[in-house]
C-alpha positions in Angstrom: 17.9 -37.3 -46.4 21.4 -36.6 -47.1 22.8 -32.9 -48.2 23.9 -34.4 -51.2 20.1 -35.9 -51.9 19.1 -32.3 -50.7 21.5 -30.7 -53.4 20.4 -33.0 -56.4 16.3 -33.0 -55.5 16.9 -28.5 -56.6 16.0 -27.2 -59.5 19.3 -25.5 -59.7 21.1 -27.5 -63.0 17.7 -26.1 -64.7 17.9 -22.9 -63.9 21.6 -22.5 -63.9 21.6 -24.0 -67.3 18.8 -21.4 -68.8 21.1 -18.5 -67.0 24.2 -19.8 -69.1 22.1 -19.9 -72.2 21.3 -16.5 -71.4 24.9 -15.5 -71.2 25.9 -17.4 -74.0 23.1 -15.5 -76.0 24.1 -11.8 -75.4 26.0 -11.1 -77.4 23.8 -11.6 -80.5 20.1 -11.2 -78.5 21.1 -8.1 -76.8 21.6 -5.7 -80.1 19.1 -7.8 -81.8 16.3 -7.1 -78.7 17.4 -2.9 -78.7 17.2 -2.6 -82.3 14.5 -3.9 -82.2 13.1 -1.3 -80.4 14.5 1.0 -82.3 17.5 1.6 -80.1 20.7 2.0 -82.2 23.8 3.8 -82.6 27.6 3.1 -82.7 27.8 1.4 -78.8 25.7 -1.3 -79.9 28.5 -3.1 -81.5 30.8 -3.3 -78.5 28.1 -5.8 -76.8 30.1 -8.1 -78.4 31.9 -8.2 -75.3 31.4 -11.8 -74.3 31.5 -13.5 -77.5 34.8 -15.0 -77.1 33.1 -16.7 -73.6 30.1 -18.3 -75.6 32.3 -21.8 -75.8 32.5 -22.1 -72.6 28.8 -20.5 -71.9 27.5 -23.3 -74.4 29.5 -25.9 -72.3 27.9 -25.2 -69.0 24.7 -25.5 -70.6 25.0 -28.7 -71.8 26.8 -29.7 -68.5 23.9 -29.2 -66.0 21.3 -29.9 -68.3 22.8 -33.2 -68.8 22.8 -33.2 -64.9 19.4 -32.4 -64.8 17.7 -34.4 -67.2 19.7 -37.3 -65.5 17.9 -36.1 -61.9 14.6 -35.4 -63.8 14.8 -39.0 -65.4 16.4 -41.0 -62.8 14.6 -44.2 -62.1 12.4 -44.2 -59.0 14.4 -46.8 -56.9 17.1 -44.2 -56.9 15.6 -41.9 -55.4 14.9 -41.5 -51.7 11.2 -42.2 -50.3 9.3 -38.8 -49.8 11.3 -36.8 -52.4 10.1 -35.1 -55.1 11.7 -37.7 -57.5 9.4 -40.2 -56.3 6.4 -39.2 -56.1 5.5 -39.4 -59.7 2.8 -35.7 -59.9 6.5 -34.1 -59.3 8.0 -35.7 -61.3 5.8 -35.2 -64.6 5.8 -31.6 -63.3 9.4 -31.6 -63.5 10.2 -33.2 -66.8 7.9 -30.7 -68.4 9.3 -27.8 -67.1 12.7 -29.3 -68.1 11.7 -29.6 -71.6 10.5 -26.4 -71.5 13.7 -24.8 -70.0 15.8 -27.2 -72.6 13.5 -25.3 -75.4 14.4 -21.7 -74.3 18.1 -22.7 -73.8 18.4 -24.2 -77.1 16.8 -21.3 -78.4 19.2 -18.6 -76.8 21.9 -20.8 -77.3 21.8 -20.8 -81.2 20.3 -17.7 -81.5 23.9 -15.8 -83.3 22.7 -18.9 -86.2 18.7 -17.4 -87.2 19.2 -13.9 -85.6 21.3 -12.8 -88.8 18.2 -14.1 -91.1 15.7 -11.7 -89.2 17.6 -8.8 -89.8 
């Protein structure tokens, strides 16, 4: 197995992409989560802090989970024998947990559009 078949069999596009979302999703989660919990006060509003990064937050989302739905939905004969793209248990295991990751990034990622409504 090659270290470039090494590097593309991770599961690092997934979770790189949900800790982007994450990032791209502070800035309106954060005060939303501590007032929530009744947490409040003047400070709150400078969390805004990375809101003129959430562009480019949003575009390495969509950049590795492109990548990874491309590795999660490769076609077998790509893949080398004995790696977790071919043998298809993995492989179902993976594409749910990618749909499930896509689900929590899409969620963070839009979350300055239906936070506002909740408040």
């Amino acid at each position: 197995m090659s270290p470039i078949d090494k590097f593309t069999d991770t599961n690092l596009p997934i979770i790189g992409g949900v800790m982007a979302a994450i990032g791209a999703s502070l800035c309106c989660v954060g005060p939303f989560v501590l007032l929530s919990l009744g947490i409040s006060g003047a400070w709150i509003s400078s969390l805004t802090l990375l809101e003129p990064y959430r562009p480019i937050f949003i575009a390495v989302v969509l950049l590795l989970f492109g990548w990874a739905g491309w590795q999660v939905y490769r076609s077998v004969e790509a893949c080398a024998p004995g790696t977790a793209c071919a043998i298809p248990q993995m492989r179902k295991r993976r594409q749910v947990i990618f749909w499930i990751a896509l689900i929590i990034a899409l969620i963070l990622v839009t979350s300055s559009y239906w936070i506002p409504l909740l408040v």
